[in-house]
C-alpha positions as CSV (number, residue, x, y, z in Angstrom):
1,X,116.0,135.7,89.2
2,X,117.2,138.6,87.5
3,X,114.9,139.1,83.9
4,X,116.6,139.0,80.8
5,X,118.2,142.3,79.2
6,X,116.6,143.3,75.8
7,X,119.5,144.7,74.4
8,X,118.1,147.1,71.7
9,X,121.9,148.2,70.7
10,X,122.8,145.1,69.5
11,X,119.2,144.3,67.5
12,X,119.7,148.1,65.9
13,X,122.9,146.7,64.7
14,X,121.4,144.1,62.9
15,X,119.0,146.1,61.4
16,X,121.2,148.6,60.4
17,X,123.5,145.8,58.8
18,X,120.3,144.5,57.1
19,X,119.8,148.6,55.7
20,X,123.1,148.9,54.2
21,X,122.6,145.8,52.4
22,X,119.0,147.1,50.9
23,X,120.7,150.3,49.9
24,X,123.4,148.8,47.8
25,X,120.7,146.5,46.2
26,X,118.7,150.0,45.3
27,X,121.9,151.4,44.2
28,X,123.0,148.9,41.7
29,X,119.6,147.3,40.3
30,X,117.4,150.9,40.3
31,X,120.4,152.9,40.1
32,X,118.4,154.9,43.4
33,X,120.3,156.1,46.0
34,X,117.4,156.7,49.3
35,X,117.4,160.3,50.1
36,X,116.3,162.0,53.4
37,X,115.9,165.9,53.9
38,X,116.3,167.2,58.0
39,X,115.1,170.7,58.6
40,X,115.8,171.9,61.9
41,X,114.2,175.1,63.4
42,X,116.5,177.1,65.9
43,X,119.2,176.1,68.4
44,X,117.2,173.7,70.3
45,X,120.8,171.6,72.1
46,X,118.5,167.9,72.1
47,X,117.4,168.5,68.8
48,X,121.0,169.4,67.4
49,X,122.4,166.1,69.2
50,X,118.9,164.1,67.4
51,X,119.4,165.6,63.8
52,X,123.4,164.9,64.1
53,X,122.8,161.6,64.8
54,X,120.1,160.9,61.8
55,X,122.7,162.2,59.4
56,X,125.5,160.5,60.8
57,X,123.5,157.4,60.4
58,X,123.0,158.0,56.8
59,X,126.4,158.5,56.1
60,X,127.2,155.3,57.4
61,X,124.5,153.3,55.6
62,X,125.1,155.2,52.5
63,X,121.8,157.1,52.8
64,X,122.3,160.6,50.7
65,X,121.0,163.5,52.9
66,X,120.7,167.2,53.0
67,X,120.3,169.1,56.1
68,X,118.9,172.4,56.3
69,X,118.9,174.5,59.9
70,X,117.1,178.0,59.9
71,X,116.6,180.3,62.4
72,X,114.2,180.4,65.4
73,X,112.7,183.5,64.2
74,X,111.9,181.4,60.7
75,X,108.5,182.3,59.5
76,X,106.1,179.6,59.2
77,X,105.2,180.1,55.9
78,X,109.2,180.2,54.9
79,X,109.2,176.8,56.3
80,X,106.4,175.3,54.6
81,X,108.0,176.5,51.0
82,X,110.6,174.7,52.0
83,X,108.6,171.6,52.8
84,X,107.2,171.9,49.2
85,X,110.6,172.1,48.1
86,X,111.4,168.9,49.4
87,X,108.7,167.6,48.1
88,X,109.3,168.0,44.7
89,X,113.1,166.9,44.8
90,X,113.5,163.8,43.3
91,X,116.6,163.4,45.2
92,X,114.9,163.3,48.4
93,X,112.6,160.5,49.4
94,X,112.4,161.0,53.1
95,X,111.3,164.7,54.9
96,X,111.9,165.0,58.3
97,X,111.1,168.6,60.2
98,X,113.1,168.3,64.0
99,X,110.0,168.7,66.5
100,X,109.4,170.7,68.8
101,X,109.2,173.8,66.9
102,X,109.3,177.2,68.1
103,X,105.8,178.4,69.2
104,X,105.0,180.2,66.4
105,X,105.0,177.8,64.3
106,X,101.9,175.2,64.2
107,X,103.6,171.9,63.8
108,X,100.5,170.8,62.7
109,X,100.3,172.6,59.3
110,X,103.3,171.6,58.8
111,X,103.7,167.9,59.4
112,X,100.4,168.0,57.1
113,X,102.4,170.0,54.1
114,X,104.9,166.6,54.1
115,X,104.1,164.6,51.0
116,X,102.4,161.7,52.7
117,X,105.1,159.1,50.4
118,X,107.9,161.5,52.0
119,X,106.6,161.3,55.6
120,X,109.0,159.1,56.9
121,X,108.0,160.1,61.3
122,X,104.2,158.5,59.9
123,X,102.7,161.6,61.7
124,X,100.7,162.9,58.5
125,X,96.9,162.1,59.2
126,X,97.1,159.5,55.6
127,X,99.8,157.4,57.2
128,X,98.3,157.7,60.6
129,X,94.4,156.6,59.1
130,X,96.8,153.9,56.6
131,X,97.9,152.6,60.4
132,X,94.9,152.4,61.8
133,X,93.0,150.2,58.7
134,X,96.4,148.3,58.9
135,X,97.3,149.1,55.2
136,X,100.5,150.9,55.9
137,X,103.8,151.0,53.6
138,X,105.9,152.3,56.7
139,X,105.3,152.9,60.6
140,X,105.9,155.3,63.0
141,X,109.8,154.7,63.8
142,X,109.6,154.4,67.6
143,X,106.8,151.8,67.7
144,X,107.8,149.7,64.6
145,X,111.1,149.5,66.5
146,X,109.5,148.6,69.9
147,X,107.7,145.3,67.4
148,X,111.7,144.5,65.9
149,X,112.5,144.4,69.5
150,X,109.8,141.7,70.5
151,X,109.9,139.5,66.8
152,X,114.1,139.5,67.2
153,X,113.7,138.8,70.5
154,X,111.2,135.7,70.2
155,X,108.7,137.4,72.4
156,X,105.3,136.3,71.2
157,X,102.9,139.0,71.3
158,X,99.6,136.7,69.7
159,X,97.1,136.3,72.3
160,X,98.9,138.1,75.2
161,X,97.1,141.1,77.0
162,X,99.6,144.4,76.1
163,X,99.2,146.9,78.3
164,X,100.5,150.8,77.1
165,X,100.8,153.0,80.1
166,X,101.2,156.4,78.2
167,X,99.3,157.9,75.0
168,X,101.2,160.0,72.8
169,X,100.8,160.4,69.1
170,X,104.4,159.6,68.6
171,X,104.3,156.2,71.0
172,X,101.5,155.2,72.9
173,X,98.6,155.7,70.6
174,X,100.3,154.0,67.0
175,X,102.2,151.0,69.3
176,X,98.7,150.3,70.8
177,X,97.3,150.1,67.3
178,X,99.9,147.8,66.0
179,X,99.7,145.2,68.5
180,X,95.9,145.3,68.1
181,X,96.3,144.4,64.0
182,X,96.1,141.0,62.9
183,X,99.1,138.9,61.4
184,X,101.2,140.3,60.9
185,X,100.9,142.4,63.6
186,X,100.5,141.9,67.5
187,X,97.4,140.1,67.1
188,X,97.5,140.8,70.6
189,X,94.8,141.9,73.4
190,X,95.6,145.8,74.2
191,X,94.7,148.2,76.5
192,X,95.7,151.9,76.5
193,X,96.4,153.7,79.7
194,X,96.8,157.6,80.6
195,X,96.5,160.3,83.1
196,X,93.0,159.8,83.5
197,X,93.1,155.8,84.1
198,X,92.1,155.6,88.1
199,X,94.3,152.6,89.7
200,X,96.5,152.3,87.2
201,X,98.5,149.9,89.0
202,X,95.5,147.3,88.4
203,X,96.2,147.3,84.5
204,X,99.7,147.1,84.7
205,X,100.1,144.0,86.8
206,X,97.6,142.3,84.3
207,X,100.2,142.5,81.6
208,X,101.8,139.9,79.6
209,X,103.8,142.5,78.1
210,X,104.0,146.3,79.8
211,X,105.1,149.5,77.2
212,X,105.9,152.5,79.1
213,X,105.9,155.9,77.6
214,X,104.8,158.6,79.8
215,X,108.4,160.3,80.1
216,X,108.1,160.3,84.3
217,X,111.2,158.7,86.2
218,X,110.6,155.6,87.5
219,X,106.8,155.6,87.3
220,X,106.1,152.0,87.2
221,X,107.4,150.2,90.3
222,X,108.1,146.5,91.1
223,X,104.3,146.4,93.1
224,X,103.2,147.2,89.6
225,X,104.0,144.4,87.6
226,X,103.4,140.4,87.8
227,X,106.1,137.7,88.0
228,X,107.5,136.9,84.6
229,X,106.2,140.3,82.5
230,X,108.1,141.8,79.3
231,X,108.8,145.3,80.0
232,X,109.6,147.6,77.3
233,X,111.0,151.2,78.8
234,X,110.3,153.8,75.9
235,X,111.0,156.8,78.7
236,X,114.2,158.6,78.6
237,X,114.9,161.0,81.6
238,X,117.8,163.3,82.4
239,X,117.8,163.1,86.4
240,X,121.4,165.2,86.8
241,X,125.2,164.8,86.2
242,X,128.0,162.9,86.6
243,X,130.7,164.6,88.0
244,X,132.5,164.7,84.7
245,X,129.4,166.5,83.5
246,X,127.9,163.4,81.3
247,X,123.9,163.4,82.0
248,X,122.5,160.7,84.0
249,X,119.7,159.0,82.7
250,X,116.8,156.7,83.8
251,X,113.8,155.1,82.2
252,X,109.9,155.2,83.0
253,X,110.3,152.4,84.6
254,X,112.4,151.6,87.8
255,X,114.4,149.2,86.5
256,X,116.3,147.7,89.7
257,X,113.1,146.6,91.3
258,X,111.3,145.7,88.6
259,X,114.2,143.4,86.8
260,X,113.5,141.0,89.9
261,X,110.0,140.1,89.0
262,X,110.2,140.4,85.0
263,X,111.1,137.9,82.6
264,X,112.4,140.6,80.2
265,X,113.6,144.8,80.3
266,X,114.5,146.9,78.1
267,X,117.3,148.8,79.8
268,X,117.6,152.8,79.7
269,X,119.9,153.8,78.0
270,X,120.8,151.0,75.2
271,X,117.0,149.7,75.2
272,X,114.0,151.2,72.8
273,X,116.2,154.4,72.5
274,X,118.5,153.2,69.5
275,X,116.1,151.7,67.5
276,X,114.2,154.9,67.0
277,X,116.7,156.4,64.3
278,X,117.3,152.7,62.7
279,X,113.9,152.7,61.7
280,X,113.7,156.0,60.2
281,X,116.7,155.0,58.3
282,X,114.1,151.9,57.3
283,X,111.4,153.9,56.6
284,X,114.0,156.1,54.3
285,X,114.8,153.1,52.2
286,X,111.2,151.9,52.0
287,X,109.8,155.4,50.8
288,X,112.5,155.6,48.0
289,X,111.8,152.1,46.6
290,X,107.8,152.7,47.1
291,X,108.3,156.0,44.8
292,X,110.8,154.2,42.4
293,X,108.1,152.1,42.2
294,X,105.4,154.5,41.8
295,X,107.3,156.9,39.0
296,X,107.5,153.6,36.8
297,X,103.4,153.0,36.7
């Protein structure tokens, strides 16, 4: 029996619908309108389509947002000054600098120059350390959406033995974390997976529930996985063309064979993929009513 399609499109939705709502609430009983700031660095095409997207968003939840692009060639210190310029708008609640960056540039310094209220990616080390202690405000958006998934989908993650196959700052390592915290969180039994794991294949068909980031086409197969696993496919891979030019894309995971064995999948695209954005747009609302909050102590 075919497993059941997590439909993240339609849960982002929600969400989104849920956002708008908030918004309105800030605007009429704070008189705050949430404000996120997008600096991107060069012509990069995927990060033009990603930063579009983010503002389109916040037009249609009635987000205000500014959107700076600069050259390649931008010096890194004329980035960071404008970093600090952000940080100091009251306007603007949310920062968020397009990665990758040119080389150049050490994204490092200057994900650590974001005002750690304002770091609405959670990459700064003081929302990353906040994560890890389990006293964070807001979470990094692709994991926090990968948890909406599973609580919206009534998939119980307490107890179960979560298995991450992939460990990325931006994925692997913070959606580990957060099923590992207690109610809640996962509350869940987790282990972390990589390039160095020998016999992979003997964690993965342990899991309850399987998270795949590793960004390799069809990495996990059906031999893989037990009978009646979740399987949440974070991987998005261009594999060619369609004739009318449109990319083709596939997950980590190779979803035909797998789908037979699995009581749940996340497809690619529609999954994990559109939930990213909606809970940047979350973490946007949350940072402007944590600093409304903050400016009135």
């Amino acid at each position: 029996m075919a497993a059941k399609l997590i439909k993240g499109a339609e849960i982002s939705k929600q969400i989104r619908e849920e956002i708008a709502k908030e918004v309105q609430e800030l605007k009429d009983k704070q008189g705050i309108t949430p404000g996120l700031a997008t600096i991107l660095v060069g012509e990069d095409p995927g990060s033009k389509v990603y930063v579009g997207q983010k503002e389109k968003a916040c037009s249609k939840l009635g987000i205000y947002s500014e959107r700076i692009d600069i050259p390649a060639d931008t010096s890194e210190a004329d980035l960071l000054d404008l970093v600090k310029k952000f940080n100091h708008d009251p306007k603007i609640h949310g920062i968020l600098v397009q990665l990758p960056l040119p080389k150049h540039i050490d994204a490092s310094r200057v994900i650590y120059a974001i005002e750690p209220d304002k770091d609405v990616d959670c990459f700064h080390p003081v929302n990353v350390g906040k994560l890890m202690i389990g006293t964070g405000r807001f979470f990094p958006c692709t994991p926090n959406g990968i948890m909406e998934i599973l609580k919206r989908s009534d998939i119980p993650t307490e107890g179960k033995h979560v298995v991450v196959v992939g460990r990325s700052n931006i994925v692997g390592k913070p959606i580990a974390n957060m099923m590992l915290q207690p109610p809640p969180g996962g509350n869940a039994t987790v282990t972390l997976c990589h390039t160095g794991t020998k016999d992979l294949a003997a964690f993965t068909r342990m899991a309850d529930i399987l998270i795949v980031a590793v960004g390799k086409p069809k990495a996990i197969t059906a031999d893989m996985v037990k009978e009646g696993v979740v399987v949440i496919d974070v991987g998005v891979n261009r594999i060619g063309k369609t004739a009318e030019g449109k990319a083709i894309l596939t997950g980590d995971v190779d979803f035909g064979s797998v789908q037979e064995k699995a009581a749940a999948i996340t497809p690619v695209p529609g999954g994990v993929g559109p939930m990213t954005i909606t809970m940047l747009m979350k973490n946007t609302v949350e940072a402007a009513r944590g600093l409304a909050v903050g400016s009135k102590q």
